[in-house]
C-alpha positions as CSV (number, residue, x, y, z in Angstrom):
1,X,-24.6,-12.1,-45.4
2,X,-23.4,-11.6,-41.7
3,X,-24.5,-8.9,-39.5
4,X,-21.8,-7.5,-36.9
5,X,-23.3,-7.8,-32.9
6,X,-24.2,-4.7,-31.4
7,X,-21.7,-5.0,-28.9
8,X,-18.9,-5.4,-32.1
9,X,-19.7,-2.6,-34.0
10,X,-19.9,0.0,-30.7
11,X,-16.2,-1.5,-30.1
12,X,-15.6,-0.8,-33.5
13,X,-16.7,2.9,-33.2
14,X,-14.6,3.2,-29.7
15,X,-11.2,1.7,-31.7
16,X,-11.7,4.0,-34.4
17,X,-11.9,7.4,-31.9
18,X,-15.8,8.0,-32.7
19,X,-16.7,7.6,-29.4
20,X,-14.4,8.8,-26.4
21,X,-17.0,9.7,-23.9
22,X,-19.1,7.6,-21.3
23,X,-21.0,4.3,-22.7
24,X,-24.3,4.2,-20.6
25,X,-26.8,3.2,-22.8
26,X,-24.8,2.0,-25.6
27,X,-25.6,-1.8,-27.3
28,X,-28.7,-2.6,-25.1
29,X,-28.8,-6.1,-23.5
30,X,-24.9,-6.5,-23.2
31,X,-22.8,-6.4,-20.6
32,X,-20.5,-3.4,-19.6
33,X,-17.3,-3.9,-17.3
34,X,-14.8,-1.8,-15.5
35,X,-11.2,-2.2,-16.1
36,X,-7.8,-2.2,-13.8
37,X,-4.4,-3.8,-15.6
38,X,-1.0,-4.1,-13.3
39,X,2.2,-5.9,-14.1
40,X,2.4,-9.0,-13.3
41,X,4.0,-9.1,-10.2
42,X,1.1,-6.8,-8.6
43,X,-1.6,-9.0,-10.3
44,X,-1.5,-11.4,-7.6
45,X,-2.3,-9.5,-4.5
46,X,-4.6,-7.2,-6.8
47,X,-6.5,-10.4,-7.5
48,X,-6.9,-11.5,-4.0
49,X,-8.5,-7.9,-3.2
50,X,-11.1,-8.7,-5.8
51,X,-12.1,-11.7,-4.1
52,X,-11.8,-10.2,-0.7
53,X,-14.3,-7.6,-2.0
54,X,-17.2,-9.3,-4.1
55,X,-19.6,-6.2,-4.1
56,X,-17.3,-4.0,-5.7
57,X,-15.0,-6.1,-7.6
58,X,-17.0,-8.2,-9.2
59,X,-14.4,-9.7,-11.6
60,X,-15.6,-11.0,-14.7
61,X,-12.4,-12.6,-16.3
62,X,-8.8,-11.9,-16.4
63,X,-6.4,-12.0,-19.1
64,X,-3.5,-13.4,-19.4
65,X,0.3,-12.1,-18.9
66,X,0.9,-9.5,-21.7
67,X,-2.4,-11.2,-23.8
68,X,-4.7,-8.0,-24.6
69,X,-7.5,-10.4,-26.0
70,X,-10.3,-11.3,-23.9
71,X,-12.4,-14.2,-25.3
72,X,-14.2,-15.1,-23.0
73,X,-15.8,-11.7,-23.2
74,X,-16.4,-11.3,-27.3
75,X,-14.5,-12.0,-30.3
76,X,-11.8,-9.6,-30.8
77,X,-11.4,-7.6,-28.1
78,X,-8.0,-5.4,-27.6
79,X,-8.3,-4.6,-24.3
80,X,-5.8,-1.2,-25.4
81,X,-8.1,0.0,-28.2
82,X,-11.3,-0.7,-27.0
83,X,-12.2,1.3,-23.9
84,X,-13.3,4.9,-25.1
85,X,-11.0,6.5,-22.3
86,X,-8.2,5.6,-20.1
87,X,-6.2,6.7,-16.7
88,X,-3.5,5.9,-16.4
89,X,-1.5,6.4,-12.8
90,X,2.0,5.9,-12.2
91,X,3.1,5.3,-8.7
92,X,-0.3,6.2,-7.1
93,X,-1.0,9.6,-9.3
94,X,-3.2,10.2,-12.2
95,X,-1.0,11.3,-15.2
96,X,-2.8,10.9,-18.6
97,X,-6.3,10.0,-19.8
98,X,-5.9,8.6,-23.3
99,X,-7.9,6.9,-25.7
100,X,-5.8,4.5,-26.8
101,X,-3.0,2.6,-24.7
102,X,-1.0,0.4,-27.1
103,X,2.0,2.6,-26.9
104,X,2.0,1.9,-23.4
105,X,1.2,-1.5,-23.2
106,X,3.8,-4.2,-21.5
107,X,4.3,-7.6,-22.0
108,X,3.9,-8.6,-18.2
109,X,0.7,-6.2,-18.0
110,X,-2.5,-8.1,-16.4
111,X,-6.4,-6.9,-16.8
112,X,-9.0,-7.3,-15.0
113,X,-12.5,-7.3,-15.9
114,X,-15.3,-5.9,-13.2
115,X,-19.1,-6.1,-13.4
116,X,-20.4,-2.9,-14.0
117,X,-24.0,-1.8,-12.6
118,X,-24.9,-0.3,-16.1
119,X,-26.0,-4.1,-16.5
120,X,-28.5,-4.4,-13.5
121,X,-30.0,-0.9,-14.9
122,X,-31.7,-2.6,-17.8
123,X,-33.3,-4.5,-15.8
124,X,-34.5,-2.1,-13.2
125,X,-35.8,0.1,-17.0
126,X,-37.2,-3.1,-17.9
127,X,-39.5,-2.9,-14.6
128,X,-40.5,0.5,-15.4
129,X,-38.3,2.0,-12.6
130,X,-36.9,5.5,-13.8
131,X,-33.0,5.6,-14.0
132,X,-32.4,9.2,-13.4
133,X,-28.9,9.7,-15.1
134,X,-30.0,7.9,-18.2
135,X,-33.0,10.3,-18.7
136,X,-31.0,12.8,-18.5
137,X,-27.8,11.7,-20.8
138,X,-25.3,12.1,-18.2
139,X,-22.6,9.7,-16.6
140,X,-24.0,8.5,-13.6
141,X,-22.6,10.2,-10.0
142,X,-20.2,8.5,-7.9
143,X,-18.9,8.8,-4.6
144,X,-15.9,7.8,-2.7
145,X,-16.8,6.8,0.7
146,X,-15.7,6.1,4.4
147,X,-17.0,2.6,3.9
148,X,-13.8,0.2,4.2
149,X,-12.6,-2.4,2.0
150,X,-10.8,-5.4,3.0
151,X,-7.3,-5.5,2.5
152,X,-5.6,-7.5,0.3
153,X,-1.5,-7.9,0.2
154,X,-0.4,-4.1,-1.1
155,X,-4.1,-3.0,-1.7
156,X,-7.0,-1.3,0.5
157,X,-9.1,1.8,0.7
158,X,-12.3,2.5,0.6
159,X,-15.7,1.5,-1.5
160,X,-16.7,4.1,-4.6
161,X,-20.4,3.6,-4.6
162,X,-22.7,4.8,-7.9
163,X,-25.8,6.7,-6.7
164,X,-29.8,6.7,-8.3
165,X,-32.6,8.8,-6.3
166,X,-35.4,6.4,-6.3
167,X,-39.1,7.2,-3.9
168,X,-39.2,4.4,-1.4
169,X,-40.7,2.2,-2.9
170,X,-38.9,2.0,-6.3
171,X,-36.3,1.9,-4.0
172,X,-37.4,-1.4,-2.8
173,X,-38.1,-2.8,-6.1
174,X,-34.6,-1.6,-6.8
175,X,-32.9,-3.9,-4.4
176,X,-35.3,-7.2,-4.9
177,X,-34.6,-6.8,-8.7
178,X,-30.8,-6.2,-8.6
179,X,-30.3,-8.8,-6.0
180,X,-30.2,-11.0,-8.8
181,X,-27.0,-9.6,-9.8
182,X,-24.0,-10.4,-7.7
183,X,-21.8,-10.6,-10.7
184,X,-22.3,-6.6,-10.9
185,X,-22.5,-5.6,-7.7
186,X,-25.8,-6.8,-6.4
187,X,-28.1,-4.7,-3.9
188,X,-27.4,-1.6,-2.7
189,X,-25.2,-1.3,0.0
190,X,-26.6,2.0,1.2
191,X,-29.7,4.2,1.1
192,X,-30.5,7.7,2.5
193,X,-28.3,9.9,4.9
194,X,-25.2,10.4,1.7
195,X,-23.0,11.1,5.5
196,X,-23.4,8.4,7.2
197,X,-21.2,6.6,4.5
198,X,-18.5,9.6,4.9
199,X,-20.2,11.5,1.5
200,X,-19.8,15.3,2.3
201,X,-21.9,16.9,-0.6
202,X,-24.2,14.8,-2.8
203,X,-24.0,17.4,-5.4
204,X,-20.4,17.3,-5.9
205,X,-19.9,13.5,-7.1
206,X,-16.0,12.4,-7.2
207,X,-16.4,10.8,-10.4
208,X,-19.4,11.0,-13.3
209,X,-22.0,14.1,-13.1
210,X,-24.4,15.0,-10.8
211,X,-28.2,14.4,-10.6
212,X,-31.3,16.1,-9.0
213,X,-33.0,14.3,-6.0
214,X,-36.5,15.8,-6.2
215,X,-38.9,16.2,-3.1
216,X,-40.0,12.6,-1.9
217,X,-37.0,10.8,-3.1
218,X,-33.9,9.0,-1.2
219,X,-30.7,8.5,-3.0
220,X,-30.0,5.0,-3.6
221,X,-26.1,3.4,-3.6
222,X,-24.4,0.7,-5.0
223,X,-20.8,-0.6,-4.9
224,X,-18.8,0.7,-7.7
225,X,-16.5,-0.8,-10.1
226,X,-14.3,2.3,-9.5
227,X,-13.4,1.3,-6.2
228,X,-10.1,-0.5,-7.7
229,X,-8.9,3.1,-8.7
230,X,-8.8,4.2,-4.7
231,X,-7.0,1.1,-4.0
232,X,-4.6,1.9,-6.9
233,X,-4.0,4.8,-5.8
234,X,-3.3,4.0,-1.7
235,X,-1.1,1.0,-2.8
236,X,0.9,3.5,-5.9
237,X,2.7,0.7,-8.5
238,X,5.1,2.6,-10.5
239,X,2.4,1.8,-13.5
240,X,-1.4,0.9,-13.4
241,X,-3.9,1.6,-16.1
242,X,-8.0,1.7,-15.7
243,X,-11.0,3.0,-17.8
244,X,-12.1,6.7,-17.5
245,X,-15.3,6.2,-15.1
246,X,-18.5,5.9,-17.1
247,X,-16.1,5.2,-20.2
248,X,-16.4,0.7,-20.2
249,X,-15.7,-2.2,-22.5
250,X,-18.4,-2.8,-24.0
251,X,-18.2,-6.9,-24.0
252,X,-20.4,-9.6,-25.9
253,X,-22.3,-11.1,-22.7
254,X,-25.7,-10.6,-22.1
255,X,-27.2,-9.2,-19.4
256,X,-30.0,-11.6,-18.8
257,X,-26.8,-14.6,-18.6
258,X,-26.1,-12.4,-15.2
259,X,-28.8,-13.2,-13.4
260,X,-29.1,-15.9,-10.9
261,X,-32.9,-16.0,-10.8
């Protein structure tokens, strides 16, 4: 008798509608990733911006033209069934947030996997360092900030950056452990003052849900796997679709595979 994967059967819940929300948490030890798919003929410049920008886009594989599989990340993924919610912009502008895209889906579309930092927080759980947004069930905070990309062909912006409140010296225990991530996003790329990276109000996240900062503690950021959706929207093709943030493919990797050290 065979036993489905953990990662499997949560995709299986996602395809079937029994989970549309945000996956934090969900099918310990495997790998989560953030999702952009363009036609074809943006795929090549939206490509370049992901190698342009490592600490953000950290791209984990890409399909190819109109294929929604992605081996390379478990056994029978649908990239259109299998993220719990979508957005999907056309020409620049949110218009829908479904939970299933196959009756959008083109045969010139292109996706693109991204490293997402729910991987690296396993391991900072694993070291005993508390990861606030986890402890308290919610989708972890994110911020759009002043901090800019570099451009690539038709896309640019600024870096989305996800946010923990760590005391100092979690906070430094934070960055030697997720160092050894690169593949989803690394160290942080920011600590302390939220506006010297252009954030205005720490309590009002763009994206995800907000989380206490108690007396002693310093928030802590890290490039974001959203970022792709700010450069979506500055370069406005007439159709792009991404996963809700907090809302990932849950994919068949390990975590522990991520790590260079």
């Amino acid at each position: 008798m065979t036993t489905t994967p953990l990662s499997a059967a949560e995709r299986l819940r996602i395809r079937s509608g029994a989970n549309s929300g945000q996956t934090a948490g969900l099918a310990p030890g495997h790998v989560q990733a953030n999702l952009a798919i363009l036609p074809a003929d943006w795929a090549g410049d939206f490509l370049r911006f992901c190698q342009a920008n490592p600490r953000p886009c950290p791209l984990l594989a890409v399909s190819e033209v109109g294929d929604p599989r992605l081996p390379t990340l478990g056994h029978d993924i649908d990239i259109r069934t299998d993220v719990p919610r979508y957005r999907v912009y056309r020409d620049g502008v949110l218009s829908a947030e479904p939970t299933d895209i196959g009756d959008l889906w083109q045969d010139d579309f292109v996706a693109f996997l991204i490293g997402c930092s729910f991987s690296f927080e396993e391991a900072l759980l694993a070291d005993g360092l508390p990861v606030r947004h986890i402890a308290m069930n919610r989708n972890v905070p994110m911020y759009e900030t002043s901090i800019p990309c570099t451009p690539a062909g038709r896309f640019g912006g600024t870096m989305v950056v996800s946010m923990r409140p760590m005391v100092p010296k979690d906070a430094i225990r934070a960055i030697q452990i997720t160092s050894r991530f690169p593949s989803v996003h690394g160290a942080p790329v920011h600590f302390g003052d939220p506006a010297a990276i252009g954030i205005r109000d720490i309590a009002q996240p763009e994206h995800g849900e907000a989380v206490p900062i108690e007396p002693g503690e310093v928030p802590v950021f890290w490039a974001c796997g959203v970022t792709p959706q700010v450069a979506i929207r500055n370069a406005r093709p007439p159709i792009a679709i991404t996963h809700s943030p907090g809302a990932m493919l849950i994919t068949d990797l390990l975590n522990t595979h991520l790590s260079v050290l």
